[in-house]
N, CA and C of each residue as an Amber inpcrd file, in Angstrom:
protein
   642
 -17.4390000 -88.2480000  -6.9360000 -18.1960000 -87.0050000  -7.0360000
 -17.2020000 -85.8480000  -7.1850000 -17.3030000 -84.9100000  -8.1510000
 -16.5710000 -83.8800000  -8.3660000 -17.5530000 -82.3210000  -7.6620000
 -16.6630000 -82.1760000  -6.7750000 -17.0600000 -80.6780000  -5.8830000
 -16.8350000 -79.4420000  -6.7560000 -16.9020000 -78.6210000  -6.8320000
 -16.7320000 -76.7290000  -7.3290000 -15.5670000 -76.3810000  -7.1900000
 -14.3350000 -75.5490000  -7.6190000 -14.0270000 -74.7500000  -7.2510000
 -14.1290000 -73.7090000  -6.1820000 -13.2660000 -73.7310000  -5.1220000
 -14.1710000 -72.4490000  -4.2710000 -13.2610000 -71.2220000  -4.8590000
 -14.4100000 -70.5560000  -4.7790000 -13.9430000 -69.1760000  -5.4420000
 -12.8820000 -68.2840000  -4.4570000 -12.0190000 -68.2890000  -5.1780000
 -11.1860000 -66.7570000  -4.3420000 -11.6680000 -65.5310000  -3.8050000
 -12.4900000 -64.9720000  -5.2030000 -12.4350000 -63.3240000  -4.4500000
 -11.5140000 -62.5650000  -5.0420000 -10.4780000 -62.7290000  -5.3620000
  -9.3950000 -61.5960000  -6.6400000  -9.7950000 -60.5370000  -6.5770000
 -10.7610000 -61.0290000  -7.7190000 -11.2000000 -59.7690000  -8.6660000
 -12.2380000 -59.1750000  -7.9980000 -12.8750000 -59.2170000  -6.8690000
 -13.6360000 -58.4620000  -6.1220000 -12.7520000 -57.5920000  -5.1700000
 -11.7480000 -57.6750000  -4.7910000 -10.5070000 -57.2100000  -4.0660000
  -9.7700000 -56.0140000  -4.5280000  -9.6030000 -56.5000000  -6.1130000
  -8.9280000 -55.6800000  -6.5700000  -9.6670000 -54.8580000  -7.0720000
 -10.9580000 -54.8230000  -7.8790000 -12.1390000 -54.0780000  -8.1660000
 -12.1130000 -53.0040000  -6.9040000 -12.2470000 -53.3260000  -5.6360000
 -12.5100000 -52.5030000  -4.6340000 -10.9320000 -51.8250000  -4.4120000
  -9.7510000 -51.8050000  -4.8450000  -8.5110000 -51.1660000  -4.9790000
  -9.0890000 -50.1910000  -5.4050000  -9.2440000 -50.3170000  -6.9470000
  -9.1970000 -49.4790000  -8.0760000 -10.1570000 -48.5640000  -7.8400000
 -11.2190000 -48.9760000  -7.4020000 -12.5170000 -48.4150000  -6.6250000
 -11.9450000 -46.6600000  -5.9130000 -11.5150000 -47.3540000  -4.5970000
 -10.7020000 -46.5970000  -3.4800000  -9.4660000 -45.0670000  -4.1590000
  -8.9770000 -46.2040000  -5.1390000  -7.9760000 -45.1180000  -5.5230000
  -8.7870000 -44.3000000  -6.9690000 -10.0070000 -44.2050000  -7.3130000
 -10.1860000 -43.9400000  -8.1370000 -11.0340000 -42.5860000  -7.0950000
 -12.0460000 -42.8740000  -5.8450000 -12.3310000 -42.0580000  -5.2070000
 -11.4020000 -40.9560000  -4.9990000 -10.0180000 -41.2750000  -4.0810000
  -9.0890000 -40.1300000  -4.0350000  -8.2820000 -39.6420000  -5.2790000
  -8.2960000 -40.3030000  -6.6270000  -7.8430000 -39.0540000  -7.2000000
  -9.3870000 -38.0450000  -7.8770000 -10.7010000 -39.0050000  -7.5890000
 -11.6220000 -37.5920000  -8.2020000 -11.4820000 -36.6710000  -6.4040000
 -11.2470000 -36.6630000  -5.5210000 -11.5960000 -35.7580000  -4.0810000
  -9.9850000 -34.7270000  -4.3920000  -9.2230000 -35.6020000  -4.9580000
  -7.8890000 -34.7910000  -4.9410000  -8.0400000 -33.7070000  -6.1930000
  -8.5200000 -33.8520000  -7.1900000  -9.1260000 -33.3720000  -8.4700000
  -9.9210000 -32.2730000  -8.0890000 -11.1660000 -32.6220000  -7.2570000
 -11.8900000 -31.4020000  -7.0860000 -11.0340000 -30.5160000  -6.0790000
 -10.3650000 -30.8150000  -4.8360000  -9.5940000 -29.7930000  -3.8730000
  -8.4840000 -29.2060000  -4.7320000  -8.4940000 -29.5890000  -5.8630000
  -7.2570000 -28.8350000  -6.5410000  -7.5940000 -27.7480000  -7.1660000
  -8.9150000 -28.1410000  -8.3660000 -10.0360000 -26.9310000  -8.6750000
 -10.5070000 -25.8490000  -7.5880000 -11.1310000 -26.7060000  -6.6320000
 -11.5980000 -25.4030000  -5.6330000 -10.2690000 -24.6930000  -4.9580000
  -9.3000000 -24.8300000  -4.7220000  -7.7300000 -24.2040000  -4.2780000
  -7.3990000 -23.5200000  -5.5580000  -7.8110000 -23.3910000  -7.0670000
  -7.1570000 -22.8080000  -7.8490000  -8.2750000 -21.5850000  -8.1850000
  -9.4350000 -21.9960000  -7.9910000 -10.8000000 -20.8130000  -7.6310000
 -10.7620000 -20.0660000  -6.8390000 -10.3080000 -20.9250000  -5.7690000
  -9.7590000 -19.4490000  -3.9760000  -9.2030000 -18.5980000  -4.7600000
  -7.5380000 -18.8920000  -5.2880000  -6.6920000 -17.9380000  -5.6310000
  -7.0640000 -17.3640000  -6.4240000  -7.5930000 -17.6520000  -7.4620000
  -8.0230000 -16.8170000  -8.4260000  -9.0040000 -15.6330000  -8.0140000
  -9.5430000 -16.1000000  -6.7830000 -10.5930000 -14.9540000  -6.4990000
 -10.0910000 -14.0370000  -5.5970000  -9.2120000 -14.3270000  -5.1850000
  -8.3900000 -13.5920000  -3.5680000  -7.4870000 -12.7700000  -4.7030000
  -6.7520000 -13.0050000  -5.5300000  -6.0050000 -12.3500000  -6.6340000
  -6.6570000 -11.1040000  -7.0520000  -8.0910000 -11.7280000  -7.6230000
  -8.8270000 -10.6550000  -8.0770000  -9.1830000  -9.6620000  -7.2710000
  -9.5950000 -10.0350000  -5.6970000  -9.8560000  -8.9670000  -4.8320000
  -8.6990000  -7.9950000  -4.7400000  -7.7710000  -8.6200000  -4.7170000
  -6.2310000  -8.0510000  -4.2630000  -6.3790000  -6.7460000  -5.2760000
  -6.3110000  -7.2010000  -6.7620000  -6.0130000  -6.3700000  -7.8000000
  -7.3490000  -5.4320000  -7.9070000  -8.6590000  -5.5940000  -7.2980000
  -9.5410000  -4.9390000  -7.3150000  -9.1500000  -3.5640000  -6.0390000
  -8.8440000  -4.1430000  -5.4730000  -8.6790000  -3.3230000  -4.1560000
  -6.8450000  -2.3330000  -4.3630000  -6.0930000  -2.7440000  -4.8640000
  -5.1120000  -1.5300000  -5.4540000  -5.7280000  -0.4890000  -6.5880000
  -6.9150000  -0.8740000  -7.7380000  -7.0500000  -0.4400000  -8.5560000
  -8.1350000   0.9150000  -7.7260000  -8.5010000   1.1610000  -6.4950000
  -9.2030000   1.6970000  -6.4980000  -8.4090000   2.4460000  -5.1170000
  -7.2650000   1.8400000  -4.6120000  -6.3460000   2.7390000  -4.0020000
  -5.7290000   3.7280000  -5.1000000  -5.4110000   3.6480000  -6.1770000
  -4.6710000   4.2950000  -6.9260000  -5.9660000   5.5200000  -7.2090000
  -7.0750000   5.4950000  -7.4480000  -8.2720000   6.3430000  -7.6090000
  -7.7910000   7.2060000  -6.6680000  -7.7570000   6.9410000  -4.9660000
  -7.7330000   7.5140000  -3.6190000  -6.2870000   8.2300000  -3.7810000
  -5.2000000   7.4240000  -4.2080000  -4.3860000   8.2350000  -4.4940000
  -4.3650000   9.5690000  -5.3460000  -4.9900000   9.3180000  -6.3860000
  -5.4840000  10.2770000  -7.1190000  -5.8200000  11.5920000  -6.8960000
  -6.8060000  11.5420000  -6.0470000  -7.9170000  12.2890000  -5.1470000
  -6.8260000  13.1770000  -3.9580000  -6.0250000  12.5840000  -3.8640000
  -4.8890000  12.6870000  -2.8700000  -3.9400000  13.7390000  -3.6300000
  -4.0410000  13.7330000  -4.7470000  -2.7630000  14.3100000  -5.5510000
  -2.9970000  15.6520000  -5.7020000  -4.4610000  15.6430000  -6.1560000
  -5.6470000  16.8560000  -7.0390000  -5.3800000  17.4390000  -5.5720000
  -5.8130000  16.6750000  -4.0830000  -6.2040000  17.8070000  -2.9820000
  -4.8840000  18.9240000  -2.9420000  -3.7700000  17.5420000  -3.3480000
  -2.6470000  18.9130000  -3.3260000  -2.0930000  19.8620000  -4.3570000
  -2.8390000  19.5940000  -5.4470000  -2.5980000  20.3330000  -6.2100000
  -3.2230000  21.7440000  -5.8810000  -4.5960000  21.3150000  -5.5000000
  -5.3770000  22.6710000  -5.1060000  -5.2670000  23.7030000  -4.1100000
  -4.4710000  22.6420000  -2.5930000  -4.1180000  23.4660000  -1.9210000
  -2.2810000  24.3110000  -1.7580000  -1.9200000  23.8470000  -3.2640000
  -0.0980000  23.8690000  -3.5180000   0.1660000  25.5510000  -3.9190000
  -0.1820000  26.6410000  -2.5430000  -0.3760000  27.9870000  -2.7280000
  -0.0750000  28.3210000  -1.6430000   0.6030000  29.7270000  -1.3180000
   0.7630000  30.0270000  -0.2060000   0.9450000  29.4740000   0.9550000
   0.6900000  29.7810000   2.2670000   1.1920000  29.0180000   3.2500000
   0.3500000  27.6840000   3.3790000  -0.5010000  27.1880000   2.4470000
  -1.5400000  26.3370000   3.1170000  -0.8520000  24.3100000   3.3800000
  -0.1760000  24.4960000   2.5380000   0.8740000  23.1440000   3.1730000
   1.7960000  23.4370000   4.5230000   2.1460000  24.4860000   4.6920000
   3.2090000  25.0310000   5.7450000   2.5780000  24.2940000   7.1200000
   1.3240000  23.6020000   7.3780000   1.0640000  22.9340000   8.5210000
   0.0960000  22.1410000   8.1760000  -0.0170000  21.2660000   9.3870000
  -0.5970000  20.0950000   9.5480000  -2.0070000  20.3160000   9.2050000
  -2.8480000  19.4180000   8.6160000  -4.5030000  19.5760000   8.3020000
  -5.0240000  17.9540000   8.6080000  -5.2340000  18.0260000  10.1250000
  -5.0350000  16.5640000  10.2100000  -6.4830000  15.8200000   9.6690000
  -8.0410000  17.0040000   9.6810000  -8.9950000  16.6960000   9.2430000
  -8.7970000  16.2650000   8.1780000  -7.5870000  16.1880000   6.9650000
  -7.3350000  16.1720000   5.5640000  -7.1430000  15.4030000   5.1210000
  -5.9740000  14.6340000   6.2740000  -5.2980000  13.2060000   6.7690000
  -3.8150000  14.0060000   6.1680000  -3.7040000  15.2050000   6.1290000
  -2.2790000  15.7500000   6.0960000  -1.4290000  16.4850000   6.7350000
   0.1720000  15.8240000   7.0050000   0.5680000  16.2630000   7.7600000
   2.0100000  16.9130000   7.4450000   2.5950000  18.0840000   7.5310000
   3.4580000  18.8080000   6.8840000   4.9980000  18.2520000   7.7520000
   5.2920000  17.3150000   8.6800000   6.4860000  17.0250000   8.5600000
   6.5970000  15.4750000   8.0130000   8.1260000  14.8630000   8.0340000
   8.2110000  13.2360000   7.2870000   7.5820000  12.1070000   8.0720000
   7.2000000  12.2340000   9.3570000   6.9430000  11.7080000  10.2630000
   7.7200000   9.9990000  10.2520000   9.0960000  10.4190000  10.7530000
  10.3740000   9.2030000  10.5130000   9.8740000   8.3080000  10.9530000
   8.7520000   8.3410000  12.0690000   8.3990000   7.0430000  13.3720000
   6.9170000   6.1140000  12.8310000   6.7730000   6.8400000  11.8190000
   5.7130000   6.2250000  11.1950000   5.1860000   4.9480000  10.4930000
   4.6850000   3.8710000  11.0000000   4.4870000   2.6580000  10.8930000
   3.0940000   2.1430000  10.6590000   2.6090000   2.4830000   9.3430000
   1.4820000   2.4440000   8.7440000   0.8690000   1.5400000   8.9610000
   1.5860000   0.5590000   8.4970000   0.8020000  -1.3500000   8.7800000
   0.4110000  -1.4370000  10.1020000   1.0010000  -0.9870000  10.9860000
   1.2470000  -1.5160000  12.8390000   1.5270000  -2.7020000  12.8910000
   2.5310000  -3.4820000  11.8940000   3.0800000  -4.7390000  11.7880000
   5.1120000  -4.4390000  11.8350000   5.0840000  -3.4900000  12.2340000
   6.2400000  -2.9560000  12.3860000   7.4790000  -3.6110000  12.9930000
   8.2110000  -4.5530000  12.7510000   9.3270000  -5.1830000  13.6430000
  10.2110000  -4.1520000  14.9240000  10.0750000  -5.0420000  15.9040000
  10.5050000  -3.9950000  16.8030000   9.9690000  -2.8120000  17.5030000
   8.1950000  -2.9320000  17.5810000   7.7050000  -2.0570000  17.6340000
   8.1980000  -1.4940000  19.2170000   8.0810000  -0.2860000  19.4820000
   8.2600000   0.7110000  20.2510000   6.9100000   1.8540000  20.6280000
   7.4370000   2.3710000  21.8730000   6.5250000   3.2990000  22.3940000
   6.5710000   4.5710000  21.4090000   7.8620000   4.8000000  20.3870000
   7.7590000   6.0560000  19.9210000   7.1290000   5.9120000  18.4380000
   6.5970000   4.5240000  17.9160000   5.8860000   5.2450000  16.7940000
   4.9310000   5.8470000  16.8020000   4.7300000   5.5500000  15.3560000
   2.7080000   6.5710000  15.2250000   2.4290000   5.3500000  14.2930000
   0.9050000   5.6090000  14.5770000  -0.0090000   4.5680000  14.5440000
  -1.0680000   5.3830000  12.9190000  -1.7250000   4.9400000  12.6610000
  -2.4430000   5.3850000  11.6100000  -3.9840000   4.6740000  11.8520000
  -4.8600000   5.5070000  12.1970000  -6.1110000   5.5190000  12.2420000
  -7.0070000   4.7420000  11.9750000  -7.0530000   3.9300000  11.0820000
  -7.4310000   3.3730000   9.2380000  -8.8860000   2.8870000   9.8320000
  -9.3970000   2.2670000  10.5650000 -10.3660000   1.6510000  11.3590000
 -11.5450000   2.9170000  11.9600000 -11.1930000   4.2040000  12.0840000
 -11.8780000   4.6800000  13.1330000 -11.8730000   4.4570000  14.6620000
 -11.1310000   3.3710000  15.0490000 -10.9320000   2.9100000  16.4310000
  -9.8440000   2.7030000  17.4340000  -9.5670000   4.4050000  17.0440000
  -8.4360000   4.5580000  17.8080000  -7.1480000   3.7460000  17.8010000
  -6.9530000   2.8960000  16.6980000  -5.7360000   2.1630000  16.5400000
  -5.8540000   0.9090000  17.2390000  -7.5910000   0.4850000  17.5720000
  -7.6130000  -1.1280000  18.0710000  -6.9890000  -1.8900000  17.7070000
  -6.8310000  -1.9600000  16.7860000  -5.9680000  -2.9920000  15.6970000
  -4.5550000  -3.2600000  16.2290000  -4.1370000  -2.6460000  16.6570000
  -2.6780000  -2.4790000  17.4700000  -2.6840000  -3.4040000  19.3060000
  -3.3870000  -3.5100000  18.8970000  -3.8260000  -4.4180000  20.3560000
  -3.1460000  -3.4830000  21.9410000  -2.3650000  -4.4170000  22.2820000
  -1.8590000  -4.0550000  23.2850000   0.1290000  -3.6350000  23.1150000
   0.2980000  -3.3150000  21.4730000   1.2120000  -3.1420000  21.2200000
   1.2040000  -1.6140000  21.2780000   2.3680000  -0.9350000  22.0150000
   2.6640000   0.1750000  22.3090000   3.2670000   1.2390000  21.1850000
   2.9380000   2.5400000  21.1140000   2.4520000   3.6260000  20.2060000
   2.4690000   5.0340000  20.6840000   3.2290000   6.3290000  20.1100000
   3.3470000   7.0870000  20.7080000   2.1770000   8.0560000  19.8820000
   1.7430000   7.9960000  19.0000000   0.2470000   8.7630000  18.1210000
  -0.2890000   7.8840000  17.4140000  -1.8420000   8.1710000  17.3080000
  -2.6730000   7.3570000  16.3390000  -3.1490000   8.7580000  15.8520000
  -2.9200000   8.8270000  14.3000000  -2.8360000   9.5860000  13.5750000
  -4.5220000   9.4480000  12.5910000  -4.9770000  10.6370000  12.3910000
  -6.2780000  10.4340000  11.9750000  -5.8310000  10.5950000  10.2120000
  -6.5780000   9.4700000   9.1680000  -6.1970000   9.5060000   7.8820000
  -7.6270000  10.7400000   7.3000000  -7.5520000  10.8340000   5.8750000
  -8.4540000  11.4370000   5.3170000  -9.8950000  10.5190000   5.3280000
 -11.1190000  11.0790000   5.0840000 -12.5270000  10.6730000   4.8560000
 -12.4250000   9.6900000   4.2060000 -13.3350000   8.7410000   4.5310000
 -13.0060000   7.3910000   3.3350000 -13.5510000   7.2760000   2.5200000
 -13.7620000   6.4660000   1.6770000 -14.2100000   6.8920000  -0.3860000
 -14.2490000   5.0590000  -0.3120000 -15.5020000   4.9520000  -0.7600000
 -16.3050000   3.4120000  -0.5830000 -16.8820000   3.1390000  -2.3000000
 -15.9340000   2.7690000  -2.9280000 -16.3270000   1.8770000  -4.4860000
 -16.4460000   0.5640000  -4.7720000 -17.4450000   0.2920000  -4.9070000
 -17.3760000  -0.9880000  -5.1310000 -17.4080000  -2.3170000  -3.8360000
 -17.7190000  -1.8010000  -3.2650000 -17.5290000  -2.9960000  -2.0180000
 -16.0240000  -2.3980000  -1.2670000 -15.4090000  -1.6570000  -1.5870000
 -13.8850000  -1.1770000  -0.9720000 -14.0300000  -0.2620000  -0.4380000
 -13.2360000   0.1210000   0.7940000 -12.9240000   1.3800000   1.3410000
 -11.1160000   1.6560000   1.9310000 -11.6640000   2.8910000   1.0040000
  -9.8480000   3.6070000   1.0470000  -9.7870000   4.7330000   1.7140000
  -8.2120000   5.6700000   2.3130000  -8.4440000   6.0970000   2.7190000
  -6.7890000   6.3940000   2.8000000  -6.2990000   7.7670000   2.8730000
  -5.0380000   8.3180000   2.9260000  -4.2640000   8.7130000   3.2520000
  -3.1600000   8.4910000   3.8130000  -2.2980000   9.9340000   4.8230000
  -1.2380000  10.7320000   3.7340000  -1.2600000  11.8100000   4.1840000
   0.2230000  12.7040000   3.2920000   0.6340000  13.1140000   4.2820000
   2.2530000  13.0200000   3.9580000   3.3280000  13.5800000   4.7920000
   4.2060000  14.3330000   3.6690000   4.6120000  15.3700000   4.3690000
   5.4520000  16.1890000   3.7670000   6.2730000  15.7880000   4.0470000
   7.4300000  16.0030000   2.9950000   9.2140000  15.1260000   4.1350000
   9.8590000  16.3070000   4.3340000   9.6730000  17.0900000   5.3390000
  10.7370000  17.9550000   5.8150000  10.5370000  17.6340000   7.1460000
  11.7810000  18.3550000   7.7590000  11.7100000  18.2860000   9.0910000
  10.9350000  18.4060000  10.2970000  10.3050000  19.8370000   9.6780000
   9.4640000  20.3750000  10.7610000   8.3560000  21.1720000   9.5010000
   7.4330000  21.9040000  10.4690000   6.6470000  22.6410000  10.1300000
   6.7980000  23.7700000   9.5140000   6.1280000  24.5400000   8.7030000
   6.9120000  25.7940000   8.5020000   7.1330000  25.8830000   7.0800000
   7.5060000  27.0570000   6.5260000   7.9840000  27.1370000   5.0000000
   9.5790000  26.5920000   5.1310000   8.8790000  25.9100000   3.7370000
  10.1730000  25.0420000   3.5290000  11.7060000  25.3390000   3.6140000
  11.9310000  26.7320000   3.2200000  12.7640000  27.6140000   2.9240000
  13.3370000  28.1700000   4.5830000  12.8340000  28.0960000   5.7360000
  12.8030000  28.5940000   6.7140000  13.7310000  28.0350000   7.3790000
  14.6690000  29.0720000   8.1390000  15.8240000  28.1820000   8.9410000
  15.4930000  27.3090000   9.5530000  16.3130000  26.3690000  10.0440000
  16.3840000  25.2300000  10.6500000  15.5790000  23.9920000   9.7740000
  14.3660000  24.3060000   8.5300000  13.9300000  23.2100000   7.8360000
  14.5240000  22.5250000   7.0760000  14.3780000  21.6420000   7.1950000
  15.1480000  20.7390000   5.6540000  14.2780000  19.8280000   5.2720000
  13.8740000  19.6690000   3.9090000  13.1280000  19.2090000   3.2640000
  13.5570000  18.4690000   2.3780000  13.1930000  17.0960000   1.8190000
  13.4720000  16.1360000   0.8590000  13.2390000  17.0560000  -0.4200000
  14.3180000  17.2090000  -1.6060000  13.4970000  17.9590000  -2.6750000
  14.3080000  16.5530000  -3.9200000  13.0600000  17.0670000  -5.1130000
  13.6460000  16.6130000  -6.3400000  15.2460000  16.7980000  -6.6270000
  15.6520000  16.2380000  -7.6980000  17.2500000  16.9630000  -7.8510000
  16.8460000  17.5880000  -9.3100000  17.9590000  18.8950000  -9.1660000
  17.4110000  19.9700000 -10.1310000  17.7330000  19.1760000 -11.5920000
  17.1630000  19.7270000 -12.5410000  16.8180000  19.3990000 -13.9820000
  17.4060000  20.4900000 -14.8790000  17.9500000  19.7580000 -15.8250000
  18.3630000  20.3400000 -16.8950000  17.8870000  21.3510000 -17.3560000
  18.9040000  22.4930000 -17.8130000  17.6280000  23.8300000 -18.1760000
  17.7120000  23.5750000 -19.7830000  17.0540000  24.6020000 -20.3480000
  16.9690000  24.1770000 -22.0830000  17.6230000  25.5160000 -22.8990000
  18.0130000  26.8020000 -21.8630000  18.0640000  28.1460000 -21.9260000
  19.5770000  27.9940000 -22.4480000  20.2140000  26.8990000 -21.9620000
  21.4630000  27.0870000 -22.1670000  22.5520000  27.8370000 -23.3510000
  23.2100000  29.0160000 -23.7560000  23.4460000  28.7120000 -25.4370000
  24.7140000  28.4120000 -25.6030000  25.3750000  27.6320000 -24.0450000
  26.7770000  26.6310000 -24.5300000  26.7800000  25.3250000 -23.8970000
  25.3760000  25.0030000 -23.9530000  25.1440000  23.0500000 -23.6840000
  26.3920000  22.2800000 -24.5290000  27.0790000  21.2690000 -23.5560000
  27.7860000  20.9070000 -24.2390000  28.9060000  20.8960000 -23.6560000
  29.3180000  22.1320000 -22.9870000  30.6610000  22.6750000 -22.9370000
  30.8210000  22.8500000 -21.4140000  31.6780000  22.4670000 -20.8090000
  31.8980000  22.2870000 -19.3000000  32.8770000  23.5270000 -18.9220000
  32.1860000  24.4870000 -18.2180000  32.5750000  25.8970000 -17.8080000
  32.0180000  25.9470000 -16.0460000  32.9820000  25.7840000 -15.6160000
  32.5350000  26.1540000 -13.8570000  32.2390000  27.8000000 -14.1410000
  31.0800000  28.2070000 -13.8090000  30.7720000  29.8470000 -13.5270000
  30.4220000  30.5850000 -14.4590000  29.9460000  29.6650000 -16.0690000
  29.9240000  30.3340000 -16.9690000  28.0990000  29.6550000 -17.0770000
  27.6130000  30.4650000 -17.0730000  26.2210000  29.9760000 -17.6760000
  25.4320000  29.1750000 -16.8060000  24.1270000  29.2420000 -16.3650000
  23.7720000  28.5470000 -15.2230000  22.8300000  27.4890000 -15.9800000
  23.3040000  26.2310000 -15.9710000  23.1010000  25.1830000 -16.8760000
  21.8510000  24.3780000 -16.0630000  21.4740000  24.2160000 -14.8440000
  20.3110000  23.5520000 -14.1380000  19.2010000  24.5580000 -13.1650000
  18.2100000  24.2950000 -13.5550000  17.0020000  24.6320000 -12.6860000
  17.2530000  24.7370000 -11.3440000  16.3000000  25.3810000 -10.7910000
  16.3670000  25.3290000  -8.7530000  15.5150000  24.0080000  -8.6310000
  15.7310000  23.3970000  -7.6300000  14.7250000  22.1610000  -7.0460000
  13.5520000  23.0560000  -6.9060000  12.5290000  21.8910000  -7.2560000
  10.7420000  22.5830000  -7.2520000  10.5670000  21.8850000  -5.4880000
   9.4730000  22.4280000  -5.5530000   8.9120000  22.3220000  -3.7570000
   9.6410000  20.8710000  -3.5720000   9.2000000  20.2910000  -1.9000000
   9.6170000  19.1470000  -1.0320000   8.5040000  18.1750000  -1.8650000
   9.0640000  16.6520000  -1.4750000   8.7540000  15.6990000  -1.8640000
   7.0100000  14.9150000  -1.0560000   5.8540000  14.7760000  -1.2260000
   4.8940000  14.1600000  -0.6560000   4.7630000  13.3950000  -0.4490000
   4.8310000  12.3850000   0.8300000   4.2030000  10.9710000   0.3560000
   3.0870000  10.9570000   0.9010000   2.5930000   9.7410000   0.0780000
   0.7800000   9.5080000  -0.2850000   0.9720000   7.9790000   0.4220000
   0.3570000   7.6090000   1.5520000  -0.2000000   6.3150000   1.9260000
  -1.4750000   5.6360000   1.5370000  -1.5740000   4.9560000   1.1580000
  -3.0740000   4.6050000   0.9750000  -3.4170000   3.2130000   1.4480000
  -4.7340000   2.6660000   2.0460000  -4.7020000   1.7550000   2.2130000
  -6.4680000   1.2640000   2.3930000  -6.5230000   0.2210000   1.6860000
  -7.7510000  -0.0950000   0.7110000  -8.4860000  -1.4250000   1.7600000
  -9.7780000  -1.2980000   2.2830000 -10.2100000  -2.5560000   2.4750000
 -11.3540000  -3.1550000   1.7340000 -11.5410000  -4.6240000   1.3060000
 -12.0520000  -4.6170000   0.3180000 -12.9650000  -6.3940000   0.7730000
 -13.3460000  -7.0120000   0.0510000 -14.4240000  -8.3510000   0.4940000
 -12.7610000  -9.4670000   1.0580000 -13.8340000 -10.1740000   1.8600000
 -13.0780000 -11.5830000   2.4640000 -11.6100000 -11.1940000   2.7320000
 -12.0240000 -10.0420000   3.9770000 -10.6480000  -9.1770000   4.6330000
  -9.6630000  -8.8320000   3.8490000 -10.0760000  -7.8570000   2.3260000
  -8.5800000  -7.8860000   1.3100000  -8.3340000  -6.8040000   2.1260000
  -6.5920000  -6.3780000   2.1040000  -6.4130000  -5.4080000   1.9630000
  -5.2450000  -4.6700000   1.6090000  -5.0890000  -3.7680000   0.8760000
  -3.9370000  -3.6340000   0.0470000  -3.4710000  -1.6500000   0.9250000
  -1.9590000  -1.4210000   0.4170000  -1.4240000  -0.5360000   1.0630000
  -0.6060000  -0.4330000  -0.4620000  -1.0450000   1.3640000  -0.2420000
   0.2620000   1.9670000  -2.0380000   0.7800000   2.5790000  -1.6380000
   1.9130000   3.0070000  -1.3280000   3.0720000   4.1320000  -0.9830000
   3.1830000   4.6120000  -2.5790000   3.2130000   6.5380000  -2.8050000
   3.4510000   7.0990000  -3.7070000   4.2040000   8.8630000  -3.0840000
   5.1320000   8.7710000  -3.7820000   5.9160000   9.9390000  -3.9080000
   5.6440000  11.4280000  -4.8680000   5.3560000  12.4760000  -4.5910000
   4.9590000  13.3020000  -5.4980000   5.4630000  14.6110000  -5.1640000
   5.8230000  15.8490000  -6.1580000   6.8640000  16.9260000  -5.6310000
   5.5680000  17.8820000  -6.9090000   5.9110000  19.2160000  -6.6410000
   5.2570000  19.8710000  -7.6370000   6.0130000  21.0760000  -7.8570000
């Protein structure tokens, strides 16, 4: 009497390999798509949320253009979110290495500088009104970079200025004369800086430092 073959099984074995590894590369396939969709969308917030700090900056520039008269920069307008000295101790982020009791804190929250936890701070500084586009909210500080308060020009101040510029009046450009012909401009007013800092969907949030003199 001739019996069967008993069957192995092989190819049911290896079927279920190919199976297995065919599952993890489609699970590895899709976590790669959805990880390249995150970024792409966190990117976009990112770049959404500078594009509308630079607006705030903007807004920031015009306020000083309008108020760039008489004494009205010469002091602090903290309702404005502006403040007429450089303020050296100033640590916008409150991610500051080394933080200390003598910085300043920046507002940005409304909440008294919660955000700062139990990390120590010598001012929480109030920024300008906030400006809400688009799902974002921004919001500004200006510092003047001089020393102190006061017209710029005033003893004891010293103020960051442009460096003077070429004049065009000249009628011996060209020609190098100590004392003959006054060949450069006076420096225009002290230097501004503009903070800005933008919050925007799925906790974006972006920070523009800008420099401006008039």
């Amino acid at each position: 009497m001739t019996f069967p073959t008993r069957q192995k099984g092989i190819s049911l074995f290896l079927a279920l390999i190919a199976l297995v590894v065919l599952s993890l590369g489609a699970v590895l396939l899709f976590r790669s798509v959805d990880t390249g969709s995150l970024i792409t969308g966190n990117i976009s917030f990112k770049q959404g949320a500078t594009a509308v700090s630079e607006r705030t900056t903007e807004n920031a520039v015009a306020w000083l253009q309008n108020s760039n008269s008489g004494s009205v920069l010469f002091n602090s307008n903290e309702a404005q979110g502006y403040y007429a000295t450089s303020l050296d101790a100033l640590d916008p982020t409150g991610n500051k290495a080394g933080s200390s009791s003598t910085r300043a804190l920046v507002d940005w929250s409304g909440d008294d500088c919660a955000y700062a936890g139990s990390q120590l701070y010598s001012a929480c500084l109030t920024p300008s009104g906030a400006t809400t586009v688009d799902g974002y909210t921004s919001r500004y500080i200006i510092t003047r970079m001089c020393r102190i308060e006061g017209d710029v020009n005033a003893a004891g101040n010293n103020c960051a200025r442009a460096l003077a510029t070429a004049g065009n009046d000249s009628p011996k450009r060209g020609e190098f004369k100590y004392g003959d012909d006054k060949r450069f401009t006076s420096p225009s007013g002290p230097y501004y800086r503009i903070l800005t800092r933008t919050d925007g969907p799925k906790d974006t949030v972006s920070y523009t430092e800008t420099y401006v003199y008039f």
